[in-house]
VOBA-1610 file (N, C-alpha, C; in pm, whole numbers, padded with zeros to 5 digits, always signed):
BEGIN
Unk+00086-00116+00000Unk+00000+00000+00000Unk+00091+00122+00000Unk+00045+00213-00127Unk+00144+00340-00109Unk+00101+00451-00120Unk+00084+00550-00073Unk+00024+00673-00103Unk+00099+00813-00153Unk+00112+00848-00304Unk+00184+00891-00361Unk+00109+01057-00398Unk+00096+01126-00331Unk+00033+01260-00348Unk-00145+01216-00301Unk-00206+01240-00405Unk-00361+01213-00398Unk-00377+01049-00474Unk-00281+00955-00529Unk-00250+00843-00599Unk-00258+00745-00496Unk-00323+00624-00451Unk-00340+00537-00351Unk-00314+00427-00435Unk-00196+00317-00419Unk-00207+00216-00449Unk-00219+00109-00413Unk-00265+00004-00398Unk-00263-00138-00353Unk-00251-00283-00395Unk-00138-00323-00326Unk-00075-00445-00413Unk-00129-00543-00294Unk-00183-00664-00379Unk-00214-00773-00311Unk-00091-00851-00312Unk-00048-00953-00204Unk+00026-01059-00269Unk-00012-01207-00169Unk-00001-01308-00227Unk-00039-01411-00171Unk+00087-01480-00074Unk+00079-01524+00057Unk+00139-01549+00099Unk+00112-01700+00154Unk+00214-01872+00136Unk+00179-01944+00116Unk+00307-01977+00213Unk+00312-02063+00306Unk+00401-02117+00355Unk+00442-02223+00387Unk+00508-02335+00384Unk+00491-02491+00427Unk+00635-02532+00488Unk+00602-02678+00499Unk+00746-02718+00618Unk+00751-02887+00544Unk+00871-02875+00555Unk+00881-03013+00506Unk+01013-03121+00574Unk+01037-03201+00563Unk+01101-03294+00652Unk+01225-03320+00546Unk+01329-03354+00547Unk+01477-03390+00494Unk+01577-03458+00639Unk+01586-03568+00589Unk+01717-03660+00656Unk+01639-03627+00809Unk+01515-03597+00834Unk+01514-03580+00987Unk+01524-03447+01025Unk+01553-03362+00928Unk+01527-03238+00998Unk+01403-03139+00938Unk+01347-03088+01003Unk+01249-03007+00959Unk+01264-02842+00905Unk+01243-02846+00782Unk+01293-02656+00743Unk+01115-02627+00662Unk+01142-02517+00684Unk+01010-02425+00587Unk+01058-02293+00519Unk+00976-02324+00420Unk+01000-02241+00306Unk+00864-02160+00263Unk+00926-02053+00144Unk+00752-01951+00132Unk+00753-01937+00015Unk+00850-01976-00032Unk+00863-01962-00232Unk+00738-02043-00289Unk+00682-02000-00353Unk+00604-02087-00442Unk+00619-02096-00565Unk+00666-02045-00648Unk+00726-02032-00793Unk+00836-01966-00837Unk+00890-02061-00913Unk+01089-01960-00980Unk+01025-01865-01061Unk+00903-01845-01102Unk+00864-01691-01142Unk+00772-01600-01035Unk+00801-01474-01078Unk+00698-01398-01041Unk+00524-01512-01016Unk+00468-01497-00933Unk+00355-01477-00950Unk+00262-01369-01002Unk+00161-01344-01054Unk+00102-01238-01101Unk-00061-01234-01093Unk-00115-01366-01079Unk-00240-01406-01037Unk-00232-01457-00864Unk-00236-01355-00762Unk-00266-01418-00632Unk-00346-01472-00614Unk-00458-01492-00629Unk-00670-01553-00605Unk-00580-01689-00659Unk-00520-01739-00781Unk-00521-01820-00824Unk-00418-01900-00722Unk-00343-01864-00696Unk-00220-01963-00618Unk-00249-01962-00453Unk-00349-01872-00418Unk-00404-01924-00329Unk-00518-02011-00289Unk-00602-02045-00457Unk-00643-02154-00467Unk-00592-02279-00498Unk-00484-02309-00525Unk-00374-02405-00514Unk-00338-02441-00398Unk-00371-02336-00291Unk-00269-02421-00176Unk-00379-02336-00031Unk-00468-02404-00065Unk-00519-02365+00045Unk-00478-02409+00209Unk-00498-02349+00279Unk-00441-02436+00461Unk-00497-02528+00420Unk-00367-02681+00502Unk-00370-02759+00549Unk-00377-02838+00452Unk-00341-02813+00303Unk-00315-02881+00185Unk-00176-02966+00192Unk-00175-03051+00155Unk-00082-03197+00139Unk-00003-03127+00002Unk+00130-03066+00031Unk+00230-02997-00112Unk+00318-03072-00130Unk+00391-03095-00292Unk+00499-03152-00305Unk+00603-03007-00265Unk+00736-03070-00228Unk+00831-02967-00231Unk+00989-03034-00292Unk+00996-02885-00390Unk+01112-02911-00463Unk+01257-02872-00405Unk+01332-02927-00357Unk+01447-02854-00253Unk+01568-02901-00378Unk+01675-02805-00307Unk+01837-02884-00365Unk+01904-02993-00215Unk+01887-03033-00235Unk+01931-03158-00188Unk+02096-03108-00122Unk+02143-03036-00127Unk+02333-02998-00069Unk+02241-02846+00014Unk+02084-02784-00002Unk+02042-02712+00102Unk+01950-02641+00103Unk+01840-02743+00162Unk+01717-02745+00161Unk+01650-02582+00179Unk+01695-02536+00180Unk+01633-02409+00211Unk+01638-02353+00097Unk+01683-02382-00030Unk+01644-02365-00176Unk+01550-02423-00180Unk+01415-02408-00208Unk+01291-02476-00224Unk+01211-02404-00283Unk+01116-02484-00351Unk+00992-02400-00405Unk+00870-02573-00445Unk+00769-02457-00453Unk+00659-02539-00467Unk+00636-02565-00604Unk+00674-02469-00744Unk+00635-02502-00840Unk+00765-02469-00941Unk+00845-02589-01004Unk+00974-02527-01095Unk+00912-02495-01237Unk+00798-02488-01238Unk+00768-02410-01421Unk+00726-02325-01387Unk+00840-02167-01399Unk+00845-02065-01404Unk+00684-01963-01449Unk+00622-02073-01544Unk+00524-01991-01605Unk+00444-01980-01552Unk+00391-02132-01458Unk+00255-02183-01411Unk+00210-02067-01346Unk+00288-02021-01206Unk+00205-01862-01134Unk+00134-01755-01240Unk+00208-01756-01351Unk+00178-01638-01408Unk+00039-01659-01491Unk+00026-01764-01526Unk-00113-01836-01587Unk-00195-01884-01522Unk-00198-01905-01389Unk-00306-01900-01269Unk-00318-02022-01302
//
């Protein structure tokens, strides 16, 4: 939200978070796509609470992760 003279703007953004298990240890991550998202309504119908997610990590450190590696999918809802 920014207010730029008499100009009010407002940016939505979807915020999605999950936790996932490796070798026994537990990390969480908030990435959901290697692109921009650009449709929020949509990727928060993807992952509503308490949804069952795959998660994509690098394996040498898990805290590289994301929920979706085709860059495009966020942007096409």
């Amino acid at each position: 939200h920014t207010n730029e003279g008499d100009q009010v703007t407002v940016t939505k953004a979807a915020v999605v978070e999950y936790e996932f298990t490796v070798a026994g240890r537990t990390w969480r991550g908030n990435r959901v796509s290697l692109g921009e998202s650009a449709n929020t309504d949509a990727t928060l119908e993807r992952y509503p609470v308490g949804t069952i997610v795959e998660v994509f990590y690098d394996p040498a450190d898990p805290r590289n992760c994301v929920l979706e590696r085709d860059p495009w999918r966020g942007r096409n809802g």
